[in-house]
C-alpha positions in Angstrom: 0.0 0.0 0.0 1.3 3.3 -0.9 2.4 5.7 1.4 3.2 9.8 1.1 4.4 11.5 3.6 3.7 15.0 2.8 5.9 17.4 5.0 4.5 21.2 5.2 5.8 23.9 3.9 5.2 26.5 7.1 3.1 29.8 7.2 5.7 32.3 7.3 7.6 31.0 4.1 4.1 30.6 2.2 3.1 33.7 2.9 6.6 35.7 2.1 8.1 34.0 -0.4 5.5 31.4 -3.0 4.7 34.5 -4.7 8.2 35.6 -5.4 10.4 32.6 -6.3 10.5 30.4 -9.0 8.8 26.7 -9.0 8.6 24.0 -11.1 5.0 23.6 -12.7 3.6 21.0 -14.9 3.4 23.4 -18.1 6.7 24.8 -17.9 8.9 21.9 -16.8 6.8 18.3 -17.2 9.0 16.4 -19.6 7.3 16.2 -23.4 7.9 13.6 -26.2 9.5 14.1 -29.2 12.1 15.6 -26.8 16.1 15.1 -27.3 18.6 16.1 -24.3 22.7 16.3 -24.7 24.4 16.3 -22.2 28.0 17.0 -21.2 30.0 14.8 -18.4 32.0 17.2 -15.6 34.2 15.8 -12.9 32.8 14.8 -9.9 31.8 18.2 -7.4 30.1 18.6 -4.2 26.7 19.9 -4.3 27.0 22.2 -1.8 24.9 23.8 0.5 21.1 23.9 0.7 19.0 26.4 2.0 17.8 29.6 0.7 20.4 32.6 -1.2 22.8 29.9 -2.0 26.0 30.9 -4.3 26.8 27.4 -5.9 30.1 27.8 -7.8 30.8 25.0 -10.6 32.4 28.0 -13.1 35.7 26.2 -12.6 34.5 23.0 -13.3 36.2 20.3 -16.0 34.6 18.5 -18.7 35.7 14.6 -19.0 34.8 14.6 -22.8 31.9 12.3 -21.6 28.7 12.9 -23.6 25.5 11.5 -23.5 22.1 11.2 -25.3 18.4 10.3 -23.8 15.1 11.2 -25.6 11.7 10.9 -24.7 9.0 8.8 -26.8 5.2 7.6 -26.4 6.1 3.7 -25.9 9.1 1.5 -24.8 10.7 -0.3 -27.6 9.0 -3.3 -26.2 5.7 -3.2 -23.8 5.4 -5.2 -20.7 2.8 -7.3 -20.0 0.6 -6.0 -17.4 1.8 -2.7 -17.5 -0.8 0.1 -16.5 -0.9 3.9 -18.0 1.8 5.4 -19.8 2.2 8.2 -21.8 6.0 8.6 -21.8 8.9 6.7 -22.1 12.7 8.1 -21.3 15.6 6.5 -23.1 19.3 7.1 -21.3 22.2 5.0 -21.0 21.1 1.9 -21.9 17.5 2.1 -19.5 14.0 2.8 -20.5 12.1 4.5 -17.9 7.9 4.3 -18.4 6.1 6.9 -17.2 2.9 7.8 -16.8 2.9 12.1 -16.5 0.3 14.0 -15.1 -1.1 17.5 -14.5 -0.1 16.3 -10.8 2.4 14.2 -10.3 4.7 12.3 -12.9 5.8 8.4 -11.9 7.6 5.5 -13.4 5.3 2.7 -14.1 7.8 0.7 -15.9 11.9 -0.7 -16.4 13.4 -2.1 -19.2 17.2 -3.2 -19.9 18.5 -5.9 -21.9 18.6 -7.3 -18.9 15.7 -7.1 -17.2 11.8 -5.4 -17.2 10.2 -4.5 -14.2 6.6 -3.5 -13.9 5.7 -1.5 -10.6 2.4 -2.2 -9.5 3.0 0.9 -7.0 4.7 3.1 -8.9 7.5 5.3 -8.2 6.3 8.9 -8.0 9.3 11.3 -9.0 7.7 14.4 -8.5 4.6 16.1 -7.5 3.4 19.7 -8.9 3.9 22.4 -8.4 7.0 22.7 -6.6 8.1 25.7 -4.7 11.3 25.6 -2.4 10.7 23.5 0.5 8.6 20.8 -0.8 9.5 17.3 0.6 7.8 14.0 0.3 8.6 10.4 0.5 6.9 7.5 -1.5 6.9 3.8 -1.1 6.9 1.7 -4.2 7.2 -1.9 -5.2 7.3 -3.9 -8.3 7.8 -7.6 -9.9 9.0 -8.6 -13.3 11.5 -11.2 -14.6 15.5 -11.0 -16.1 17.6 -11.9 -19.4 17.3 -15.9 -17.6 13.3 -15.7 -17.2 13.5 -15.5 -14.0 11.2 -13.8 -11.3 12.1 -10.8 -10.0 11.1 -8.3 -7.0 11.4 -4.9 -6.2 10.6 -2.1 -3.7 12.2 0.6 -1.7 11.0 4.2 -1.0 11.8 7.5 -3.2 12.6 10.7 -1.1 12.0 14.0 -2.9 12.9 17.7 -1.3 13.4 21.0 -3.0 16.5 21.7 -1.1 18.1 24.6 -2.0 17.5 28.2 -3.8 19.7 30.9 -4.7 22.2 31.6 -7.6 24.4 28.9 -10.4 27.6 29.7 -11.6 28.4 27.6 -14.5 31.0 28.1 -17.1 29.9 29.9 -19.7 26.8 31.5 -17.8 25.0 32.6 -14.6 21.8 31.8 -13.4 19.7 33.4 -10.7 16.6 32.2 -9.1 17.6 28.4 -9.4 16.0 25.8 -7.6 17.8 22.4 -6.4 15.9 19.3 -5.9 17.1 16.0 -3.9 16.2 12.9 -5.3 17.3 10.0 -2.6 16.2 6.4 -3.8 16.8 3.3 -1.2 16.1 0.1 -3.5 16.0 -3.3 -2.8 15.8 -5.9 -5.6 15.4 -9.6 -5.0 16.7 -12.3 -7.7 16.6 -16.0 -7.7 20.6 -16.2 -6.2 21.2 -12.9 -4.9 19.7 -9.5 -3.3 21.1 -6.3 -4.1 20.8 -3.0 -2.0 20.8 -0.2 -3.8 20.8 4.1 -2.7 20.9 6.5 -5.0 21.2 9.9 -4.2 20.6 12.6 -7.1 20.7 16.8 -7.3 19.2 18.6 -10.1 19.4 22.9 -10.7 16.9 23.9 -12.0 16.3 27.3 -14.0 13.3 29.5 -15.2 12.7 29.5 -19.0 14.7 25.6 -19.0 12.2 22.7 -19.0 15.0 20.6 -17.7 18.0 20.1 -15.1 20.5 22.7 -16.4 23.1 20.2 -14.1 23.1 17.4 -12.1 25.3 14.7 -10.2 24.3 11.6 -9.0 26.2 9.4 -6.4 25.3 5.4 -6.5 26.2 2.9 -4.1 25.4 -0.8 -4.8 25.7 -3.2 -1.8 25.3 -7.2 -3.1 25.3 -11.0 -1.7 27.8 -12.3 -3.9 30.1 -9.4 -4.7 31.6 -6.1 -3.2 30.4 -2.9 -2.9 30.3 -0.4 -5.7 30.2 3.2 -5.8 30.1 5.5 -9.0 29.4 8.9 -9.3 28.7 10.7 -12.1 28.1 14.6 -13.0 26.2 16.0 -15.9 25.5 19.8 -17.4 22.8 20.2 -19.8 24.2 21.2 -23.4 21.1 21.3 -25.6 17.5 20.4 -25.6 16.8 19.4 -29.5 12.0 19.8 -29.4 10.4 17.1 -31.0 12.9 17.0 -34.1 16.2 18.7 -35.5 16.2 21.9 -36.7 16.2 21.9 -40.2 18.8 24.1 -42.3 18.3 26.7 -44.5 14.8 27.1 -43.9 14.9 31.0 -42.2 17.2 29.9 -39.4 19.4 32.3 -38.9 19.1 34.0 -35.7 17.6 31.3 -33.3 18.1 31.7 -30.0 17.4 28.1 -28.0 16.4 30.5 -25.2 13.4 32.2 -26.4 11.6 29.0 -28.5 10.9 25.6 -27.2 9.0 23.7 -29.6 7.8 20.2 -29.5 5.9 17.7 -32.1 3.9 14.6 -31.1 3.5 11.8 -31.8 5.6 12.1 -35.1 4.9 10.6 -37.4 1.4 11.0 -36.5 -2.2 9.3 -38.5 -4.6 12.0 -37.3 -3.9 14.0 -34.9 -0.6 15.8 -34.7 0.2 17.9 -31.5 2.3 20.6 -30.9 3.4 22.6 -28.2 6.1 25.7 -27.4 7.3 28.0 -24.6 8.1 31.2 -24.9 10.3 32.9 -22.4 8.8 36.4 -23.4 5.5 37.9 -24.6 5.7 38.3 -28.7 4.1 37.8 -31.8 4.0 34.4 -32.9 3.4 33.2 -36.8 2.8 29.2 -37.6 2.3 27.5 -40.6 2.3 24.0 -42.2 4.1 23.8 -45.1 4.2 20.7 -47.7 7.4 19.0 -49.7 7.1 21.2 -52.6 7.6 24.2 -50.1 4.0 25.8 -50.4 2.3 26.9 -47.4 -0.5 24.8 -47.0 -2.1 26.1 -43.7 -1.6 29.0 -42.0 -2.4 28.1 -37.8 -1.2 31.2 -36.3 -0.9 34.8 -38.2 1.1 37.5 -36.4 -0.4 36.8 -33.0 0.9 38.6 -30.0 1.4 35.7 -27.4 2.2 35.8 -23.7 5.2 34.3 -22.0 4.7 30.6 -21.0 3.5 27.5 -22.3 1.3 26.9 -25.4 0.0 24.1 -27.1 -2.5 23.0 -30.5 -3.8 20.3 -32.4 -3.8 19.3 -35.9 -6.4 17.0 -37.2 -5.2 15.7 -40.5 -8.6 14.3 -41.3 -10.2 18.0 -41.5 -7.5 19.6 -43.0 -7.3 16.8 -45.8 -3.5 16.0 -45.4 -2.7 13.4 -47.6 0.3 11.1 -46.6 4.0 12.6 -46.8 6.6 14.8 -45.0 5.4 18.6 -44.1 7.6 21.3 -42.4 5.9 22.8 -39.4 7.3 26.3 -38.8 7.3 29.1 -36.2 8.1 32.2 -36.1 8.4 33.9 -32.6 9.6 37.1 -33.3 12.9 37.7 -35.2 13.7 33.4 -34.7 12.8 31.0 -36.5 12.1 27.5 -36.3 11.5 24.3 -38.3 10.7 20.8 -37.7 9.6 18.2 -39.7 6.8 16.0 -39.3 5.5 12.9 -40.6 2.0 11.4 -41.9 1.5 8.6 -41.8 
């Protein structure tokens, strides 16, 4: 049976501070598929402190020349039997995390390896929204499933989650203000046929207004077993580029992008009816969208000069209505002076 222990936030910081500091919100910083994330390996740091009008320095960090790839799509590349509701699936390093993401809370439903697949019949909640600086919680979870042998195997352990920390990043080539950190601390304990592993994993992510994800992170693993010795890694991450729901396609109007002020994302693509689409924008400004077919010609216009607030956006395209016939189509936006273009796929 689940349990979350909710831990309150008290009076005094509600009322002085939630309306002035940043949080993280399902619109602004829920992951979306059709998303691609880069990231850049730095040597091993201390997080530092916690607490609010924190100064974390990383500006003299190292890279390792480390460099890694995960990307977010509707299904795993194979289902689980007995799975439940998923919308999501994050690829990284060899491990396919199923999710199942909500306007309230996002949780893994799902593992799978080469190894091994998992399905967690009480899920692993990561995160619940919104979160302001000193949310805390800790979930139980527990789940079965069976490895590369056939054989059964059983998992459970509880997540702790706590927005830690606020105050100020310095990374190398920028710095950030108003950054949250959040604590991620995972006790696991996984049962196979010949052995039992015990496993804590203990993770901080920065985040950043206008970023959807972790601008950095570092994550510290330790890995207690029956039949072998214990083994820790440790391994530290910035965030070098968030490619939305495609790559950006060249010498369609691109000059002039500025990752910063568009976040664009297509899904699912390729799509059969329905095509959806969704953007952030990190200031108010007019906003121009069209469809556009292989021959170049603009076949629908969506959006015409509109003057759009900051924040998150999102449409539909129903292929159907607008009589798209089968074939590749440019979707492009134009948020002030930049300029982006992404193709998309009907099936």
């Amino acid at each position: 049976m689940k349990k979350i222990h909710l831990l309150l936030i008290s009076a005094f910081f509600v009322v002085t501070n939630a309306f002035s500091q940043f949080a993280l919100t399902y619109k602004s910083n829920a992951p979306l598929v059709g998303d691609t994330i880069r990231t850049q390996g730095i040597e091993i740091i201390s997080p530092g402190g916690d607490g609010l009008d924190q100064v974390w320095d990383f500006s003299k960090t190292q890279f390792t020349g480390e460099k890694a790839t995960s990307f977010l799509t509707e299904n795993p590349t194979q289902l689980i039997d007995g799975i439940g509701n998923h919308n999501a699936t994050l690829s990284d390093k060899g491990y396919e995390y199923v999710y199942n993401i909500g306007e309230n809370k996002s949780e893994i439903v799902g593992l799978v390896t080469k190894d091994l697949s998992i399905v967690f019949s009480d899920p692993i909640v990561k995160i619940n929204y919104p979160v302001p600086f000193g949310t805390n919680f800790i979930d139980d979870f527990s789940g079965t499933g069976t490895d590369s042998y056939k054989s059964n195997i059983a998992i459970s352990g509880t997540n702790s989650f706590k927005a830690d920390g606020y105050g100020t990043i310095k990374l190398r080539d920028k710095t950030l203000n108003n950054v949250l950190r959040v604590k991620l601390e995972e006790n696991k304990i996984q049962l196979n046929p010949c052995s039992v592993y015990e496993m804590k994993t203990t993770t901080y992510f920065w985040y950043a207004p206008t970023f959807r994800y972790p601008v950095m992170g570092t994550t510290t693993r330790e890995v207690k077993s029956s039949i072998q010795n214990t083994v820790v890694t440790q391994t530290a991450f910035i965030n070098e580029k968030v490619i939305n729901a495609g790559s950006l396609v060249t010498g369609l109007d691109q000059n002039g992008i500025d990752a910063n002020q568009i976040s664009l994302s297509l899904y699912p693509n390729p799509f059969v009816e329905i095509l959806n689409y969704s953007y952030y924008l990190t200031k108010q400004m007019p906003v121009t969208i069209e469809m556009i077919d292989i021959t170049g010609k603009t076949i629908m216009e969506i959006v015409s000069g509109q003057v759009q607030s900051e924040g998150f956006h999102s449409g539909q395209i129903d292929a159907v209505k607008n009589q798209l016939v089968r074939g590749m189509y440019s979707f492009r936006i134009k948020c002030g002076e930049n300029v982006l273009v992404s193709k998309a796929v009907k099936m």
